[in-house]
C-alpha positions as CSV (number, residue, x, y, z in Angstrom):
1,X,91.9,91.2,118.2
2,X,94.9,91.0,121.2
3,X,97.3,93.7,121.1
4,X,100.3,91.1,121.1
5,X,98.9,89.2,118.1
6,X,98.5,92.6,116.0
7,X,102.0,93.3,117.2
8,X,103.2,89.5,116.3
9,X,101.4,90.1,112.5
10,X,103.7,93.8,112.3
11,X,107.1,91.9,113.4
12,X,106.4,89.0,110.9
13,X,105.6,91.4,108.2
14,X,108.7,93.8,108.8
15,X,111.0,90.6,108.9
16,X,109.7,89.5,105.9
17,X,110.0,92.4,103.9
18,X,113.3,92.8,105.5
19,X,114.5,89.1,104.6
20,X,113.3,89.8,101.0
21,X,115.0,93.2,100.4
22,X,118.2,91.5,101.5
23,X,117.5,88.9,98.7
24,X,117.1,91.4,96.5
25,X,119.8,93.0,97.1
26,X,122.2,90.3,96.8
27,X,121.1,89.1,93.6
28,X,121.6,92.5,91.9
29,X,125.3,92.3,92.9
30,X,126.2,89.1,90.8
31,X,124.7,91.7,87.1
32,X,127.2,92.6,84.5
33,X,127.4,96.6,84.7
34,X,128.5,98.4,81.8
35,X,129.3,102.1,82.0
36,X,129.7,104.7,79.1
37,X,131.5,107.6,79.5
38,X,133.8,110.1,77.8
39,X,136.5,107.9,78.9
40,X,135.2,105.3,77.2
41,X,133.4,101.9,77.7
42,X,134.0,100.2,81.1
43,X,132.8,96.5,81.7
44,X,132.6,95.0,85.6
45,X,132.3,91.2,84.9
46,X,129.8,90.0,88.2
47,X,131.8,89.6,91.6
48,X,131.7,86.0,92.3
């Protein structure tokens, strides 16, 4: 196998993984987080 299509396969696969950790991460922002504490409870309705 050519050095430049083993390189082509590693780009693809790090822009991948890169494009869906960015999903990821985006979608996690729009949860409900609720935090108890000793100053009580503490709601964060998602950021929309």
């Amino acid at each position: 196998m050519p050095k430049a299509v083993l390189y082509a396969v590693i780009a693809v696969l790090l822009v991948g993984g890169g494009v869906y950790a960015y999903q990821q991460h985006e979608k996690e922002k729009d949860t409900l987080q609720i935090e108890i504490g000793p100053k009580g409870l503490k709601v964060d309705p998602p950021a929309r």
